[in-house]
TIBA-807016 format. One record per atom (N, C-alpha, C): residue in three letters; y, x, z. Coordinates in steps of 0.1 Angstrom, whole numbers, padded with zeros to 4 digits, always signed. Example, Ala and Ser with C-alpha at 12.3 -4.5 7.8 and 13.67 -1.06 7.14 Angstrom:
<nodes>
ala-0057+0132+0078
ala-0045+0123+0078
ala-0033+0132+0078
ser-0022+0128+0071
ser-0011+0137+0071
ser+0000+0129+0079
</nodes>
This chain:
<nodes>
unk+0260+1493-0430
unk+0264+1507-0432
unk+0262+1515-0419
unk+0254+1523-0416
unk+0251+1531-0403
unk+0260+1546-0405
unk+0271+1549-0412
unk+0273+1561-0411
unk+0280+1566-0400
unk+0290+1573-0400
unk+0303+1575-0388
unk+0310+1563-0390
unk+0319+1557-0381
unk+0331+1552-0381
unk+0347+1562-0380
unk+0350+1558-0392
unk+0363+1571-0394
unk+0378+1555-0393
unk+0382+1560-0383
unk+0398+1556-0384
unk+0409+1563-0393
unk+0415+1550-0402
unk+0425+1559-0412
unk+0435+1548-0413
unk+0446+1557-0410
unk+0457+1555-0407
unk+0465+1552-0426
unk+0476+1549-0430
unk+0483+1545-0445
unk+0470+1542-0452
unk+0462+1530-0451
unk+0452+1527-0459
unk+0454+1521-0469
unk+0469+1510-0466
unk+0476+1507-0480
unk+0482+1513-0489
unk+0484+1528-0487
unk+0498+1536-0495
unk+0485+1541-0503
unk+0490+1542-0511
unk+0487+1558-0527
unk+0477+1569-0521
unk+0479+1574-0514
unk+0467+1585-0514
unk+0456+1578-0502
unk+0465+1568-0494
unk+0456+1564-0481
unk+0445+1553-0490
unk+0449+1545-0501
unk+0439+1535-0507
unk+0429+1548-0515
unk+0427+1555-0518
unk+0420+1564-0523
unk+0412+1565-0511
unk+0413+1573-0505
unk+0408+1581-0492
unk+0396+1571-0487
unk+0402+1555-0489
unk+0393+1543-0483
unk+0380+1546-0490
unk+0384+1546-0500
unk+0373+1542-0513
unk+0363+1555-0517
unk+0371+1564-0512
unk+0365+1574-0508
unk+0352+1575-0500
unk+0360+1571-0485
unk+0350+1569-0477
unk+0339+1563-0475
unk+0346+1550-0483
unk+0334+1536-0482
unk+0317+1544-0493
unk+0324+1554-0504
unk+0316+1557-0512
unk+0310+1568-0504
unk+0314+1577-0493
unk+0303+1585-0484
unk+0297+1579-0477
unk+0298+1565-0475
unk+0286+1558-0466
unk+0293+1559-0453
unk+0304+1559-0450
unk+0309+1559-0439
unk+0323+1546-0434
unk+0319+1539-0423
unk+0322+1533-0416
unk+0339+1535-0414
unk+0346+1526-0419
unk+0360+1526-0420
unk+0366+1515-0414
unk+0378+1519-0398
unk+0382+1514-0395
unk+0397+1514-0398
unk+0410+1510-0406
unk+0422+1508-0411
unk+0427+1503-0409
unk+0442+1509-0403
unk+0456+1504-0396
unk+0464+1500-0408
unk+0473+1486-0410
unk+0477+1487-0417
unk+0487+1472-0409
unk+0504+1476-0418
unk+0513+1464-0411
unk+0510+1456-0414
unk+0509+1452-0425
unk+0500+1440-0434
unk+0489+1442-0440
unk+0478+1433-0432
unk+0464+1438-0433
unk+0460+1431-0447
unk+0454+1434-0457
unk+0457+1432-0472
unk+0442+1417-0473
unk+0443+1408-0481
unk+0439+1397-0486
unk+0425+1402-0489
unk+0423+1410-0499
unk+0414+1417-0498
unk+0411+1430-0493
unk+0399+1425-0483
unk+0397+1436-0471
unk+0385+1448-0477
unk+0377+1443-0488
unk+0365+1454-0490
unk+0355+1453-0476
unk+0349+1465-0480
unk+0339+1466-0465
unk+0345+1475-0453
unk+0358+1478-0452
unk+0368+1484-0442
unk+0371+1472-0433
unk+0372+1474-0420
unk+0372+1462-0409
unk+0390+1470-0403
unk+0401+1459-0400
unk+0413+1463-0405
unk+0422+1459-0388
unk+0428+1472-0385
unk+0438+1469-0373
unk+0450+1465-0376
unk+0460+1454-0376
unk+0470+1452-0375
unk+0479+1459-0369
unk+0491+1468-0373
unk+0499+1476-0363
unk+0508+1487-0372
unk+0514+1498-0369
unk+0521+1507-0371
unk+0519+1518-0362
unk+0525+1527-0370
unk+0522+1543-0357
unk+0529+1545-0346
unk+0541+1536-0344
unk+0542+1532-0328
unk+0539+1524-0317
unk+0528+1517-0325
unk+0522+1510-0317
unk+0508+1510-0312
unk+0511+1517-0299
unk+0499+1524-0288
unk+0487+1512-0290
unk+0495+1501-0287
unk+0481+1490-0286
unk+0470+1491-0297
unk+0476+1493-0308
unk+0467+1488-0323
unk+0462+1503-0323
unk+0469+1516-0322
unk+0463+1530-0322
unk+0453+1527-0312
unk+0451+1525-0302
unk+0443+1525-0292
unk+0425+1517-0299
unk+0430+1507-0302
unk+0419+1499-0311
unk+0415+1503-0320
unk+0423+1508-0331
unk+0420+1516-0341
unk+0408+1528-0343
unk+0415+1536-0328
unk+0405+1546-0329
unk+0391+1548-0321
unk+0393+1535-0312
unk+0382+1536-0304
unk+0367+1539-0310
unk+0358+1547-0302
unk+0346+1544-0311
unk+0346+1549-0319
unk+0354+1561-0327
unk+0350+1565-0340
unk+0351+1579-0336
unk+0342+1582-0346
unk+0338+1599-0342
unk+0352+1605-0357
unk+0358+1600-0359
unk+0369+1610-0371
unk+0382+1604-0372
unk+0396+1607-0372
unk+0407+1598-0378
unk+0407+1609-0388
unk+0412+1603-0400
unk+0419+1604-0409
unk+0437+1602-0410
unk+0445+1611-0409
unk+0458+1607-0406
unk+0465+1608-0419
unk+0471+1596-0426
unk+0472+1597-0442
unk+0491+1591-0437
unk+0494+1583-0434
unk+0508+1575-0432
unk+0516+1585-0428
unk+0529+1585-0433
unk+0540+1587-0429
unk+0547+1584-0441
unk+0565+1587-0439
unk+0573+1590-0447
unk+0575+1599-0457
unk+0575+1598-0474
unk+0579+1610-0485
unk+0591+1604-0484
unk+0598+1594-0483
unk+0614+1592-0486
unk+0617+1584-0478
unk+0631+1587-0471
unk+0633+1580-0459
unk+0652+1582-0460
unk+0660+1576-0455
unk+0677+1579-0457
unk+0679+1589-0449
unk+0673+1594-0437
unk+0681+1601-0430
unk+0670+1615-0420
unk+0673+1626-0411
unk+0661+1631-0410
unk+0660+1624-0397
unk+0664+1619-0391
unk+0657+1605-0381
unk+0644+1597-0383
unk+0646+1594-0394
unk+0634+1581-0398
unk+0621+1591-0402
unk+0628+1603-0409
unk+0615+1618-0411
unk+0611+1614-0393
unk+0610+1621-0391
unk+0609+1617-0371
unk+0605+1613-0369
unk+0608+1599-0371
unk+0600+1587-0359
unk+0592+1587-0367
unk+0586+1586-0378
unk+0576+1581-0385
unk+0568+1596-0386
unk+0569+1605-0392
unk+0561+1617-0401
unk+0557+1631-0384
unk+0565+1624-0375
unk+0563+1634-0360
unk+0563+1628-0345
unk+0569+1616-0343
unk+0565+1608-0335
unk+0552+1602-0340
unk+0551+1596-0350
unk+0544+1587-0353
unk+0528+1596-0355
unk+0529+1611-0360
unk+0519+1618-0358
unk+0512+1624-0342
unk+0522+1620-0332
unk+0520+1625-0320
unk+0513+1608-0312
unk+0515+1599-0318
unk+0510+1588-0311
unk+0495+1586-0316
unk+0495+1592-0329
unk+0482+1590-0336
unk+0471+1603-0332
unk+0480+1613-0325
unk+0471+1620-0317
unk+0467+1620-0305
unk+0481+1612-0296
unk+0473+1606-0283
unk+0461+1600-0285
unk+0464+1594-0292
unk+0455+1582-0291
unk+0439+1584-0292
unk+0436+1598-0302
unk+0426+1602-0307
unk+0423+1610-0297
unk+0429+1617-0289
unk+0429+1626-0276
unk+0423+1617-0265
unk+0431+1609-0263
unk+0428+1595-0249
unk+0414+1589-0254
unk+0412+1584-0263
unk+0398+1580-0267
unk+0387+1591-0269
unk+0384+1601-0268
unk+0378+1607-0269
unk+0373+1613-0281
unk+0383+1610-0292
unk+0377+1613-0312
unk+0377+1630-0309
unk+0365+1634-0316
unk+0369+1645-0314
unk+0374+1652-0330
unk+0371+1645-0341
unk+0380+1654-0351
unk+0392+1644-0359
unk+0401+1651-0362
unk+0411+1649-0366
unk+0416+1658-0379
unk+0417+1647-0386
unk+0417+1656-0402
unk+0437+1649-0408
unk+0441+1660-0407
unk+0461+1656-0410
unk+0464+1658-0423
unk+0466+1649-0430
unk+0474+1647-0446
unk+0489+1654-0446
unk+0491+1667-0446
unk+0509+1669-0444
unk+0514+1676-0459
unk+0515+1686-0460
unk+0528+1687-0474
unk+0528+1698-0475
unk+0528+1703-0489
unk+0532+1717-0493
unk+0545+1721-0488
unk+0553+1712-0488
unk+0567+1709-0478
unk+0567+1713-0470
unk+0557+1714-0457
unk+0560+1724-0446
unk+0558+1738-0442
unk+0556+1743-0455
unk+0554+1758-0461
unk+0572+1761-0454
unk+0581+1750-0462
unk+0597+1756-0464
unk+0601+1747-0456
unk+0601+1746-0438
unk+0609+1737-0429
unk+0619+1734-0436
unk+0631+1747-0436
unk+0644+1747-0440
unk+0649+1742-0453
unk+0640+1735-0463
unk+0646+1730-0481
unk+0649+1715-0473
unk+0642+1711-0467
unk+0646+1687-0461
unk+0639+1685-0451
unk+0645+1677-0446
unk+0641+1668-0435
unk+0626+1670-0440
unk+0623+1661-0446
unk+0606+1656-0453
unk+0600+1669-0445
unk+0600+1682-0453
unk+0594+1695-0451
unk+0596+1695-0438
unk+0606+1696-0429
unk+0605+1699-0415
unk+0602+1691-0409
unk+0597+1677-0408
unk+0590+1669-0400
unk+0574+1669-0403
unk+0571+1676-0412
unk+0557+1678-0416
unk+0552+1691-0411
unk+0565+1703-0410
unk+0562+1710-0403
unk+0557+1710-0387
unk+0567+1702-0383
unk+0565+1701-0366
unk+0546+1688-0365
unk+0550+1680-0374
unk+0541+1674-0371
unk+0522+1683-0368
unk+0525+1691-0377
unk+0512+1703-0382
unk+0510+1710-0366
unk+0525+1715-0359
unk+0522+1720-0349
unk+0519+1712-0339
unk+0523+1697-0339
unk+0511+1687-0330
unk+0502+1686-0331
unk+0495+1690-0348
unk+0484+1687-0347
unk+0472+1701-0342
unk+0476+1713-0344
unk+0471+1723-0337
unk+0475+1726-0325
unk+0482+1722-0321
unk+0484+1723-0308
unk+0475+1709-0297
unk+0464+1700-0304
unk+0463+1691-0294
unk+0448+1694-0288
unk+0443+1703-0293
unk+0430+1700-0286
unk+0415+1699-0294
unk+0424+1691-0301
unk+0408+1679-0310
unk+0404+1694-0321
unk+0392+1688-0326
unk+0387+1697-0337
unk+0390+1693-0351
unk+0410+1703-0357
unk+0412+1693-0364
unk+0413+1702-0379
unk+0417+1694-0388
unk+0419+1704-0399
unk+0434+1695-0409
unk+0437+1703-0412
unk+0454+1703-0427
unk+0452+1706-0436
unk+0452+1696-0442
unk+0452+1695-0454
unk+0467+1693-0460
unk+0471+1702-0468
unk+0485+1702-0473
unk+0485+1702-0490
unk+0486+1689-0494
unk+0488+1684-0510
unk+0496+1694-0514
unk+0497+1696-0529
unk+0508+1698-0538
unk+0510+1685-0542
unk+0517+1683-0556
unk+0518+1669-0564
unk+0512+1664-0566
unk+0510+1647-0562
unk+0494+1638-0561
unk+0501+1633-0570
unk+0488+1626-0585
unk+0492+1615-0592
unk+0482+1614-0594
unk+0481+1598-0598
unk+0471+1591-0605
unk+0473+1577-0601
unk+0466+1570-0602
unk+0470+1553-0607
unk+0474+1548-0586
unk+0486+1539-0592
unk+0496+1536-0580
unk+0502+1540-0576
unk+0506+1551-0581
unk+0515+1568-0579
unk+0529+1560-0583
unk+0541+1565-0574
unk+0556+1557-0583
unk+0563+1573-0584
unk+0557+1578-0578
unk+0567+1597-0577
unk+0564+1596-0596
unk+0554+1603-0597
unk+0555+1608-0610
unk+0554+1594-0621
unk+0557+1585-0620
unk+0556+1572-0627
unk+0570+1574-0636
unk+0582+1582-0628
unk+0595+1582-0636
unk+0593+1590-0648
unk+0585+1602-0643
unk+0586+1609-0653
unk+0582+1606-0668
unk+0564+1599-0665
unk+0558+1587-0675
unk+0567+1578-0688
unk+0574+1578-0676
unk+0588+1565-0683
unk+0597+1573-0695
unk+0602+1588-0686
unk+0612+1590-0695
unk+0604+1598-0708
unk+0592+1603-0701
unk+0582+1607-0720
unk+0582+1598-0722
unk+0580+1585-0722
unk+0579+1577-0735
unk+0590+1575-0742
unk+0601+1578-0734
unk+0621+1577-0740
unk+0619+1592-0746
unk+0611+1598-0746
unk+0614+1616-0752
unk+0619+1623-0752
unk+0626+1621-0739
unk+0633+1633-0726
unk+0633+1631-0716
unk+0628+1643-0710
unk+0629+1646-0693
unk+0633+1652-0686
unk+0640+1652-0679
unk+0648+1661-0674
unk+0640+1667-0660
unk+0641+1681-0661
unk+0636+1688-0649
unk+0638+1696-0640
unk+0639+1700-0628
unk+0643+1709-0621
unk+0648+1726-0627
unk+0654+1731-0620
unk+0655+1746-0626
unk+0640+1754-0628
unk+0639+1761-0632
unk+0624+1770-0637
unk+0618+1770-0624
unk+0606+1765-0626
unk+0595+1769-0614
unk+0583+1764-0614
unk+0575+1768-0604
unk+0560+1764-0614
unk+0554+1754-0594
unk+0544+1747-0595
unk+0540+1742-0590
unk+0529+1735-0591
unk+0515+1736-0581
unk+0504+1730-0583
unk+0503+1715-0584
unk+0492+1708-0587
unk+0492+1695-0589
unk+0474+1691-0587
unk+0472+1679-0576
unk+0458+1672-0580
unk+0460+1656-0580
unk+0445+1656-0581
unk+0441+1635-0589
unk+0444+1633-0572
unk+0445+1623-0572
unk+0444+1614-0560
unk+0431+1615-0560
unk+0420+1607-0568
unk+0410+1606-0563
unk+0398+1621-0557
unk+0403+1633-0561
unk+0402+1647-0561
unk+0403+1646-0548
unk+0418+1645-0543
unk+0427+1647-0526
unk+0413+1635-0520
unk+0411+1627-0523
unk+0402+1617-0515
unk+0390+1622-0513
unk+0382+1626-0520
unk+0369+1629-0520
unk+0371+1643-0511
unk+0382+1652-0508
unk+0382+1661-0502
unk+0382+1657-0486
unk+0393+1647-0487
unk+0392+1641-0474
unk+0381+1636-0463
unk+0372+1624-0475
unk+0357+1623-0475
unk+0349+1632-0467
unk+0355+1649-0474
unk+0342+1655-0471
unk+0346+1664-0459
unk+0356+1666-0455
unk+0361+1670-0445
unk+0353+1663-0431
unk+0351+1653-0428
unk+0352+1642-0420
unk+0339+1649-0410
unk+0328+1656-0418
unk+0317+1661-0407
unk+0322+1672-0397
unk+0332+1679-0404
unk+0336+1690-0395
unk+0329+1704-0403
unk+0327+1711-0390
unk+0318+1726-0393
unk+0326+1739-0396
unk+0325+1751-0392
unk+0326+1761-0391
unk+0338+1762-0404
unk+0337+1757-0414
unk+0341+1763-0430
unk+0357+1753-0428
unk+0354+1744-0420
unk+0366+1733-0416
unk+0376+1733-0406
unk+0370+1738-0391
unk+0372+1733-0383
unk+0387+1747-0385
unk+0397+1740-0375
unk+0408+1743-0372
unk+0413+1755-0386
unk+0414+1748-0396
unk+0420+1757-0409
unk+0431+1745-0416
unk+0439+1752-0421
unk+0449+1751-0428
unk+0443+1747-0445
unk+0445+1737-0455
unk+0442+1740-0467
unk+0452+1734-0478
unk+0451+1745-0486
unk+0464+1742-0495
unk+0454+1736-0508
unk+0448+1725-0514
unk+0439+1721-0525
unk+0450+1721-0533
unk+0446+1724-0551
unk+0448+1721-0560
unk+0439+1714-0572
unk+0443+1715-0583
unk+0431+1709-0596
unk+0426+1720-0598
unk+0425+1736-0597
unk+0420+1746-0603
unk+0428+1755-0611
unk+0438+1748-0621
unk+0447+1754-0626
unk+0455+1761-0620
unk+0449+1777-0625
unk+0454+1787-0618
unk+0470+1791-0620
unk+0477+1794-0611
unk+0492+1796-0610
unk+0500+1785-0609
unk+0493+1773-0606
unk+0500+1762-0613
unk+0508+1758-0625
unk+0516+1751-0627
unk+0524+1741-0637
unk+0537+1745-0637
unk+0546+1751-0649
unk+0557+1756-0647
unk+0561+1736-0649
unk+0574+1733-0650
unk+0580+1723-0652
unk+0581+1718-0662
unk+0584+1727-0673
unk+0579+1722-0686
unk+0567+1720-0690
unk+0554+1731-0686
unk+0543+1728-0686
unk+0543+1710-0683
unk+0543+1707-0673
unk+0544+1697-0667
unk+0552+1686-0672
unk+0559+1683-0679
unk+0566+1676-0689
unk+0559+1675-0699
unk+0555+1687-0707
unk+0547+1684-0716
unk+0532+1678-0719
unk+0524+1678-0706
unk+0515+1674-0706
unk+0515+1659-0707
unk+0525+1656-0698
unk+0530+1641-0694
unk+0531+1631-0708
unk+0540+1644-0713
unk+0541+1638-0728
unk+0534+1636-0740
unk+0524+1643-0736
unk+0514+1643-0741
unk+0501+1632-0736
unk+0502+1626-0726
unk+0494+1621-0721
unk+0499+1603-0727
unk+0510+1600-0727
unk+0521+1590-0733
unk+0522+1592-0749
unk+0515+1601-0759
unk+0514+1600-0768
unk+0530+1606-0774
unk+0539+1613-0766
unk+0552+1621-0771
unk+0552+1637-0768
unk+0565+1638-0774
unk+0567+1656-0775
unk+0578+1660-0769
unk+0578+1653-0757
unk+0596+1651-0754
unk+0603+1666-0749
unk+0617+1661-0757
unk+0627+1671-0754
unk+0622+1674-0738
unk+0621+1685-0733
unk+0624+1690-0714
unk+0642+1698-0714
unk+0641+1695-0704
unk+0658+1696-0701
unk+0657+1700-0684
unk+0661+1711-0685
unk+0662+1719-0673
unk+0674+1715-0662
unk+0678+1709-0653
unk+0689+1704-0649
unk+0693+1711-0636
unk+0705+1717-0634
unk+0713+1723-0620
unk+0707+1720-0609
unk+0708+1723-0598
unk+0708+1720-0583
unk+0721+1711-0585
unk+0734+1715-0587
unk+0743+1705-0585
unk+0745+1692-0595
unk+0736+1694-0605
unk+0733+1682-0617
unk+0724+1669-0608
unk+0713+1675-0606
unk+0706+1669-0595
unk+0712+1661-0582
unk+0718+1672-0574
unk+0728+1662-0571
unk+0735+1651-0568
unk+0741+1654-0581
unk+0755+1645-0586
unk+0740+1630-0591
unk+0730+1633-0596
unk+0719+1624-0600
unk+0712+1614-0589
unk+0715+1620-0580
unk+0706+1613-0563
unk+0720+1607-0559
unk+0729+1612-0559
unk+0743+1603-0557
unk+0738+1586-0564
unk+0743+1592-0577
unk+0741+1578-0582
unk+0726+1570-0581
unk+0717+1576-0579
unk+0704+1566-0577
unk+0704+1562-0564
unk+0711+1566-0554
unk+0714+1559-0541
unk+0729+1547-0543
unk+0735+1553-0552
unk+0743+1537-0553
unk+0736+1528-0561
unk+0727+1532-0568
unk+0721+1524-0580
unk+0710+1515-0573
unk+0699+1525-0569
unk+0693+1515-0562
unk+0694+1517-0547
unk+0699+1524-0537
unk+0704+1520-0525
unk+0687+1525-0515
unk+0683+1517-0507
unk+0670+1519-0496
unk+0659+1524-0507
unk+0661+1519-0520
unk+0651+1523-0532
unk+0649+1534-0540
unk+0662+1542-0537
unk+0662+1556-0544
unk+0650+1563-0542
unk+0646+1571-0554
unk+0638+1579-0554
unk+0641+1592-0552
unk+0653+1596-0560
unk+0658+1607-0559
unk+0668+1611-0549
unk+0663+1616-0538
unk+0671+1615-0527
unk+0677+1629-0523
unk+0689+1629-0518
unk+0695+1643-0515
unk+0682+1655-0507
unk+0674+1645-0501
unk+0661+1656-0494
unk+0653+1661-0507
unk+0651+1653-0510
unk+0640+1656-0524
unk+0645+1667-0535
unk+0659+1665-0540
unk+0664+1679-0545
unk+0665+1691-0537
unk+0661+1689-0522
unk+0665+1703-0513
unk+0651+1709-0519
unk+0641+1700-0522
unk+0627+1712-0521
unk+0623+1710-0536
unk+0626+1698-0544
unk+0625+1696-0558
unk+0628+1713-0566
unk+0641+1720-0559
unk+0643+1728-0566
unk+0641+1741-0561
unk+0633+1741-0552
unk+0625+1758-0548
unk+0615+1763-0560
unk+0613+1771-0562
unk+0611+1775-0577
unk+0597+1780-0575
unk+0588+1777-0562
unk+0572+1781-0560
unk+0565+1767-0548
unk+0558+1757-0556
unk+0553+1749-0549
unk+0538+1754-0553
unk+0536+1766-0556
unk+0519+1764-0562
unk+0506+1766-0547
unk+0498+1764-0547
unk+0491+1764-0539
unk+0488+1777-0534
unk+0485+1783-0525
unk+0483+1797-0523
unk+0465+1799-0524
unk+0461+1806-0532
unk+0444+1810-0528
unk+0441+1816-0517
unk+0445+1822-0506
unk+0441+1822-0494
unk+0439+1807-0487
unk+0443+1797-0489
unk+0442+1787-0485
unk+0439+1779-0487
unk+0428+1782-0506
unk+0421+1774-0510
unk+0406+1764-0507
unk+0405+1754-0501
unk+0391+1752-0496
unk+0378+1759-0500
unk+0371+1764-0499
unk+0356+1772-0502
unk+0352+1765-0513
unk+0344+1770-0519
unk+0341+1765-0529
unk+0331+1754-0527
unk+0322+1760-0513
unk+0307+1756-0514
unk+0308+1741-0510
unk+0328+1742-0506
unk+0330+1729-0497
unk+0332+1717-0505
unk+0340+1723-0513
unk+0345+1710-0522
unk+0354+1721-0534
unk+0352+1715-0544
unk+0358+1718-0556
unk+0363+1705-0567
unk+0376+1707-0572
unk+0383+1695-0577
unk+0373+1696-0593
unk+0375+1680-0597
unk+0363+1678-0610
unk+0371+1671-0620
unk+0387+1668-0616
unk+0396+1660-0627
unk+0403+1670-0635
unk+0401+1673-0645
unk+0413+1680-0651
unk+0424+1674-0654
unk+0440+1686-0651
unk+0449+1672-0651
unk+0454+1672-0668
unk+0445+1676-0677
unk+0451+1668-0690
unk+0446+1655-0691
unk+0434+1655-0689
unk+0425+1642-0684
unk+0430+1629-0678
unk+0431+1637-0665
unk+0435+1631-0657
unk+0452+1621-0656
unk+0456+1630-0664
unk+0470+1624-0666
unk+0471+1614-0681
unk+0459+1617-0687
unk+0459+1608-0699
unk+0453+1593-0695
unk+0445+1593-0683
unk+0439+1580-0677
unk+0452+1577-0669
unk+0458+1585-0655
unk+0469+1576-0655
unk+0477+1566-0664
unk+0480+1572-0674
unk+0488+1568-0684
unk+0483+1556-0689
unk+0473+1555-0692
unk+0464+1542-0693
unk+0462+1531-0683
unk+0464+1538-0670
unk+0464+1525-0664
unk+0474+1520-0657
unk+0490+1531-0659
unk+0505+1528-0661
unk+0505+1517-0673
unk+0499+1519-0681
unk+0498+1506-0695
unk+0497+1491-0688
unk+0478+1495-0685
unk+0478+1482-0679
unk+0482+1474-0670
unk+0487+1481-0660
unk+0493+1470-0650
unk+0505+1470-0657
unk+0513+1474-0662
unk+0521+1470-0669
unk+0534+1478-0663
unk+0534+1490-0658
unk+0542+1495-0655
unk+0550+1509-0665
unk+0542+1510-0676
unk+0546+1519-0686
unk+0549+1512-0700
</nodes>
């Protein structure tokens, strides 16, 4: 494969195994940090390490004309571990790309750092964004709304409780949503650079204009699982009292965590069109009725639905 060599950082997580497969499918040369370097490697050649560790970032990035910066923390116990991982760990991954000479740098951060002040999560993605404009390189932000599609556990709950035929949802609010494999291929195409890229901010969606009120979004789910499920609008303090118990319940494993209700329940996660990538650049091709009806199918097969 003679293309670029691109360093990518969470190669094993949910949106970072996309992004690979992504790349591998642009013809481009993939070098991947990962703590445990996976049994099956594909055609990606793989650094052993973590985002604090200078030695394996140093290796990592050498030699490649792009990083891809996909790892950090969505749930973590405290806004410390937000920190070391999602803003330390974005500042080591920019040394590094600075000291070797990469000159672009493409950052995976969060509709979350629109709102510092809703959680930790949001404000460590915030600060991270200002490391990454602030370092020099020729970089660009990419800021998700809600990613699903196959190996997703965020929206996998919800999957679960349509098939029980109720779900319970935040207070009214609407919010955008894309495929994983969508968010990848954008990443993909990012990777050359150019005028339409270089040093911008981008908020991507699926197309669906205004986004997804909550019930919208329940419904579809339920629909994608073959149900009609009751939606059930639930308090800020219902919620709560709900992340309480999923932290005694399952403990380092909670999903529902007191951060996650800080921004779960801001009532505008939708993407802004000023911030939408160009058209000419990249445009999403999954629709998420589609799209959420194939997750669901392959929630079946591995056997998690």
């Amino acid at each position: 494969m003679s293309g670029p060599l691109v360093a990518l950082t969470g190669a094993t997580g949910f949106v970072g195994r996309a992004a690979l497969d992504a790349l591998d499918r642009a013809g481009m040369q993939v070098r991947a940090l990962a703590r445990t370097v996976p049994d099956k490697r594909g055609a990606a050649s793989w650094e052993q390490g973590d985002l604090s560790d200078g030695g394996a970032l140093a290796r990592l990035v050498k030699g490649a004309e792009a990083v891809v910066h996909v790892a950090g923390l969505t749930t973590a116990p405290n806004a410390e571990a937000f920190d070391a991982a999602n803003v330390a760990g974005t500042l080591n991954v920019v040394k590094a790309a600075a000291d070797a000479g990469v000159p672009r740098f493409i950052f995976v951060s969060s509709l979350a750092a629109r709102e510092p002040a809703l959680s930790a999560y949001g404000a460590s993605k915030e600060r991270a964004e200002r490391l990454v404009a602030a370092s020099g390189l020729d970089w660009t932000i990419v800021r998700p709304p809600g990613v699903y599609g196959p190996w997703d556990r965020d929206y996998l709950e919800m999957f679960r409780l349509a098939k029980r035929g109720i779900v319970p949802v935040p207070p009214p609010g609407r919010s955008s949503l894309i495929h994983v494999d969508d968010l990848a291929e954008l990443l993909a195409t990012l990777v050359p650079g150019g005028e339409d890229a270089t040093h911008r901010t981008f908020e991507p969606d699926d197309g669906h204009a205004g986004g997804w009120s909550h019930r919208e979004l329940a419904r579809v789910i339920g629909w994608a699982v073959g149900r009609r499920p009751l939606v059930v609008h639930l308090s800020r303090p219902l919620l709560e009292q709900a992340s309480r118990a999923d932290r005694l319940l399952r403990r380092s494993r909670a999903r529902l965590t007191r951060d996650r209700v800080g921004y779960m329940t801001h009532p505008d996660w939708v993407a802004r069109p000023e911030l939408h990538v160009p058209p000419a650049l990249w445009q999403p091709r999954i629709p998420t009725r589609e799209g959420m009806k194939e997750t669901a199918r392959w929630y079946r097969e591995k056997g998690w639905l």
